[in-house]
VEXKOLMI-796259 format. One record per residue (C-alpha): residue in three letters; x, z, y. Coordinates in steps of 0.25 Angstrom, whole numbers, plus 5000, padded with zeros to 4 digits. Each point is the difference from the previous one (the first is absolute). Layout:
# VEXKOLMI-796259
<r><type>ALA</type><xx>X</xx><zz>Z</zz><yy>Y</yy></r>
...
***
This chain:
# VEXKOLMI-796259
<r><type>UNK</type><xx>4268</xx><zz>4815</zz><yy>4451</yy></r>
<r><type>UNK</type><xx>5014</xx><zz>4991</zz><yy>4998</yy></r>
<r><type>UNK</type><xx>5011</xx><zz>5008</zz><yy>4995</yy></r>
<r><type>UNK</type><xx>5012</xx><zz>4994</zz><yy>5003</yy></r>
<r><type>UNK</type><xx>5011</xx><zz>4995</zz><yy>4988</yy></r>
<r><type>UNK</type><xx>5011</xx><zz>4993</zz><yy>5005</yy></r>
<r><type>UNK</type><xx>5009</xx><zz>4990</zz><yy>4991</yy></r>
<r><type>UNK</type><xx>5011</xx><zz>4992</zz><yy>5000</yy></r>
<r><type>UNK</type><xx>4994</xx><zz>4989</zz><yy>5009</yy></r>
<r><type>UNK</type><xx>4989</xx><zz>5007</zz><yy>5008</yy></r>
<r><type>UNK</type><xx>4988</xx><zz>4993</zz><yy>4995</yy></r>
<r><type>UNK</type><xx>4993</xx><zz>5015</zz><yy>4998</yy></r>
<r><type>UNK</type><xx>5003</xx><zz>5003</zz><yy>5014</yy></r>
<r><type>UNK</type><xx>4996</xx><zz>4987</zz><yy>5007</yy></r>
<r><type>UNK</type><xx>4987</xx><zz>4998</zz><yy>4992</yy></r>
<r><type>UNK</type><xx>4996</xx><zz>5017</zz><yy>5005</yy></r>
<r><type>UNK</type><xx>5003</xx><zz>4996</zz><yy>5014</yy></r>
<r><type>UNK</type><xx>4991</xx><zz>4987</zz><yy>4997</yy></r>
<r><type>UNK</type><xx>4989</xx><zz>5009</zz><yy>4996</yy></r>
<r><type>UNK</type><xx>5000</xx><zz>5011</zz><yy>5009</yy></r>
<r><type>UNK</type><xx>5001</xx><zz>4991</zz><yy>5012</yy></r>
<r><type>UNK</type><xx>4988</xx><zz>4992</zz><yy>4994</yy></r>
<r><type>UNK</type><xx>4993</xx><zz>5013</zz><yy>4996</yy></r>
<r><type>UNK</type><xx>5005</xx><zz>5009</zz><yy>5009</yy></r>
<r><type>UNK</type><xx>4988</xx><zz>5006</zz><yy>5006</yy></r>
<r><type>UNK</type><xx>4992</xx><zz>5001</zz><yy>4986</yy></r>
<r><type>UNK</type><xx>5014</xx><zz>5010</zz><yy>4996</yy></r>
<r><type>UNK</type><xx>5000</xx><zz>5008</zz><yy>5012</yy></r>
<r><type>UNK</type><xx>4985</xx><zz>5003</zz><yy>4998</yy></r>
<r><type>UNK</type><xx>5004</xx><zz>5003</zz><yy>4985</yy></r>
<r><type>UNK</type><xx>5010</xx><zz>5009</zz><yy>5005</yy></r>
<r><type>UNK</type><xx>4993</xx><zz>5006</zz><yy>5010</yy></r>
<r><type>UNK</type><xx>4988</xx><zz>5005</zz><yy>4991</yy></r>
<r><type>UNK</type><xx>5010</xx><zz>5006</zz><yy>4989</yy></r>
<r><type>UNK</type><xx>5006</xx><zz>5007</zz><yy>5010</yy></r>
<r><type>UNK</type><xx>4986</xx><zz>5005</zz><yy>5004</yy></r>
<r><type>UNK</type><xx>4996</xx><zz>5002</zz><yy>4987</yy></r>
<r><type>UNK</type><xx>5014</xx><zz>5009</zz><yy>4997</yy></r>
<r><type>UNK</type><xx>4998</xx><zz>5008</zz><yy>5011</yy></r>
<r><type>UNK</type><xx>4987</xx><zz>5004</zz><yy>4997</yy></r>
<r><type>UNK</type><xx>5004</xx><zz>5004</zz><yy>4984</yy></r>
<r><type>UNK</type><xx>5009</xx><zz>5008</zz><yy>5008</yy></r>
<r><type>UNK</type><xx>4993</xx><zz>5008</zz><yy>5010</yy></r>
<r><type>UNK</type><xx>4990</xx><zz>5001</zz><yy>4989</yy></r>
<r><type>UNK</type><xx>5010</xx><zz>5005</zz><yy>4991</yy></r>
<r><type>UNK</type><xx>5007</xx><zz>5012</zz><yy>5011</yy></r>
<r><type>UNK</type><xx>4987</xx><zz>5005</zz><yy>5006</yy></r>
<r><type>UNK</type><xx>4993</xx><zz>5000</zz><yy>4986</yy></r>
<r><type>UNK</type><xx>4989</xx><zz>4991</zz><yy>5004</yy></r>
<r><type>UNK</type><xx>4996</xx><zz>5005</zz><yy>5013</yy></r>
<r><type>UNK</type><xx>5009</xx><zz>4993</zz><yy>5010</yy></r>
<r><type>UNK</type><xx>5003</xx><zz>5013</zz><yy>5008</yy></r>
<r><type>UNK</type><xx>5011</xx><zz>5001</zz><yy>5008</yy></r>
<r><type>UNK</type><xx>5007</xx><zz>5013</zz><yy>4993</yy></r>
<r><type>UNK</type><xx>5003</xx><zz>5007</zz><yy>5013</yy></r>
<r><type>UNK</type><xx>4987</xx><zz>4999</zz><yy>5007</yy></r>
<r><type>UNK</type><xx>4991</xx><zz>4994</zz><yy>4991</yy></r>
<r><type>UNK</type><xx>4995</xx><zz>4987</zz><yy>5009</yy></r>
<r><type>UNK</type><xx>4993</xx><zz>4991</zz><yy>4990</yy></r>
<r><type>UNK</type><xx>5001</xx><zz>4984</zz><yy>5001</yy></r>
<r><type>UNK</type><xx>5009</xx><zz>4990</zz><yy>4995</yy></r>
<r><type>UNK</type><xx>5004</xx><zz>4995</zz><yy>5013</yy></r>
<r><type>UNK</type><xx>5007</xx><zz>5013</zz><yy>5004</yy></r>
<r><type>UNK</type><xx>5008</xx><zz>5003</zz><yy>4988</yy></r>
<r><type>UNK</type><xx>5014</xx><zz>4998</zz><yy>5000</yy></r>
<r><type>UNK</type><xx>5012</xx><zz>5003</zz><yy>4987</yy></r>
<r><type>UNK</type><xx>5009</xx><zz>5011</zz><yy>5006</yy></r>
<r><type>UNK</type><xx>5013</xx><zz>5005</zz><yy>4993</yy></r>
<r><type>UNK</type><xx>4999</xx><zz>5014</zz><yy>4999</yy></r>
<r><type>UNK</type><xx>5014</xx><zz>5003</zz><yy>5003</yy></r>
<r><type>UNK</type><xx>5001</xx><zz>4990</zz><yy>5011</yy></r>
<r><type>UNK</type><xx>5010</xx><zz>4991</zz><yy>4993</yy></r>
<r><type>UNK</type><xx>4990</xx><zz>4987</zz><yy>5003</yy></r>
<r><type>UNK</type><xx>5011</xx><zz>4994</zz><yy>5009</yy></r>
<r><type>UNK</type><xx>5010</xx><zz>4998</zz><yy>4989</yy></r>
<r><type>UNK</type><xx>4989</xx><zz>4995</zz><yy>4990</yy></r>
<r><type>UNK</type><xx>4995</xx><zz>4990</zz><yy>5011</yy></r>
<r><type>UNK</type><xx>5014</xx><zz>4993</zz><yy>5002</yy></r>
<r><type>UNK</type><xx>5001</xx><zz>4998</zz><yy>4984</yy></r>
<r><type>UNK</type><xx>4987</xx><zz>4995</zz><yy>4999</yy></r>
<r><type>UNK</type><xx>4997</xx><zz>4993</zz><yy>5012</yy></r>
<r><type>UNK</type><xx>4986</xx><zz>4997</zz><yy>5000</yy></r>
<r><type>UNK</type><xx>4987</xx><zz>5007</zz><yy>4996</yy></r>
<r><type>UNK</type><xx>4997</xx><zz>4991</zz><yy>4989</yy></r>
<r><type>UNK</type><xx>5014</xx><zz>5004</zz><yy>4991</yy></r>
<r><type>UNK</type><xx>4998</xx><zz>5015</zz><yy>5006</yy></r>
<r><type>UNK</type><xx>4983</xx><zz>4999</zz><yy>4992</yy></r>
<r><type>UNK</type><xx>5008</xx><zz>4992</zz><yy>4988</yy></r>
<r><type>UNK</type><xx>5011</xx><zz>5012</zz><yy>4999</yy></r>
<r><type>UNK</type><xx>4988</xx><zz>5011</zz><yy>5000</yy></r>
<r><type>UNK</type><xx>4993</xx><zz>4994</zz><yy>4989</yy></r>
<r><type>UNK</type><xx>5014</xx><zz>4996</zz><yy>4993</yy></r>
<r><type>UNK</type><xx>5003</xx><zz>5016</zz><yy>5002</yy></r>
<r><type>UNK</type><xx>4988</xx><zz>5004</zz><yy>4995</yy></r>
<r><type>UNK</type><xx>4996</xx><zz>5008</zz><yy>5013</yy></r>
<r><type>UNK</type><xx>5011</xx><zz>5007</zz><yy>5004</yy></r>
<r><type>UNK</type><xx>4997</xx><zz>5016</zz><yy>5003</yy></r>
<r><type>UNK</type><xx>5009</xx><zz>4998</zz><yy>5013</yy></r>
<r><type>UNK</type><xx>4989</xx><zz>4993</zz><yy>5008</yy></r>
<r><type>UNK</type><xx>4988</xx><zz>5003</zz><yy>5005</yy></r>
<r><type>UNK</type><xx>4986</xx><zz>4995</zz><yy>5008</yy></r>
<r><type>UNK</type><xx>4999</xx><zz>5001</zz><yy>5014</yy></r>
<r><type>UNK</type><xx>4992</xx><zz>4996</zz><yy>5012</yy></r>
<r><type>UNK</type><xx>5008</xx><zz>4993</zz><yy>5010</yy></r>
<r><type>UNK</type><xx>4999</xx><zz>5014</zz><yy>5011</yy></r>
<r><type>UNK</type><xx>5005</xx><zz>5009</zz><yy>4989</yy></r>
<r><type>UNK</type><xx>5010</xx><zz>4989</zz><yy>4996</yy></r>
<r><type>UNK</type><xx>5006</xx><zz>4998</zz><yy>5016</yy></r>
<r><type>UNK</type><xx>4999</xx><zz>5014</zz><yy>5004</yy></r>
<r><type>UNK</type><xx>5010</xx><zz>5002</zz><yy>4986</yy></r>
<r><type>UNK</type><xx>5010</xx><zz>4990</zz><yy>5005</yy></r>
<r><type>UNK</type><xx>4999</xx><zz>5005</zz><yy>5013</yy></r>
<r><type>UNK</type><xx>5000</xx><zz>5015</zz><yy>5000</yy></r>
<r><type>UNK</type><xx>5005</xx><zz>5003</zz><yy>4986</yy></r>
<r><type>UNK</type><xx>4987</xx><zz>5007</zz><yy>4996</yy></r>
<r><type>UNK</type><xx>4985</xx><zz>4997</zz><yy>5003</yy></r>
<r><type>UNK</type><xx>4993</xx><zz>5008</zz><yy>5008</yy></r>
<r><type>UNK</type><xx>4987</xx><zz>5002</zz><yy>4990</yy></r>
<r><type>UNK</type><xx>5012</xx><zz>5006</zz><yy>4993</yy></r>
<r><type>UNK</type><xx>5005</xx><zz>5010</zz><yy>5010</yy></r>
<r><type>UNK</type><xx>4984</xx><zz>5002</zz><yy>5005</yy></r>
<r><type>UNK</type><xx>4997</xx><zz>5004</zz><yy>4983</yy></r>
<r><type>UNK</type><xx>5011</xx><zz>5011</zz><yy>5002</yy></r>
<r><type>UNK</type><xx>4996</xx><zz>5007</zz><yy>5012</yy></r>
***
């Protein structure tokens, strides 16, 4: 991808907008299978190479999500501000301990309830 270095008189700037407007659906498509590529080193990394969500322990891909253990996603999200910088600051961060994997159920029903109820159903 174009990383953008600006100088005095622009000519950086103006040949990266030149590109990308010519290439632009060849650099989304890049984009878009490193961010697929990430967030499955990551999964893989947190559930250990099972993809299970932690909580209940549905397997597949496509139901995982990144949850913050200590629910402090919202400020993280507004620093961030897109799924691709949030993959790049996991792998920067070196997996961070404060986050976990999570099916989307368990992931909502946190958000929602405070608690997930496989949680309050293991207790009883």
């Amino acid at each position: 991808m174009v990383s953008l270095i600006m100088n005095k008189n622009n000519t950086n700037l103006e040949y990266a907008r030149n590109y990308y407007s010519k290439n632009k659906e060849i650099i989304k498509k890049q984009v878009s299978d490193r961010i697929k590529k990430n967030r499955v080193k990551i999964l893989e990394f947190y559930t250990h190479g099972t993809f299970k969500c932690s909580c209940c322990d549905v397997v597949g891909i496509e139901f995982l999500c990144i949850d913050h253990v200590n629910n402090d996603g919202n400020k993280q999200r507004k620093e961030l501000r897109n799924l691709h910088s949030f993959y790049r600051w996991i792998l920067k961060n070196n997996y961070p301990d404060s986050l976990q994997v999570l099916c989307h159920n368990c992931n909502m029903a946190k958000q929602i309830y405070g608690t997930c109820p496989h949680k309050k159903l293991s207790t009883v």
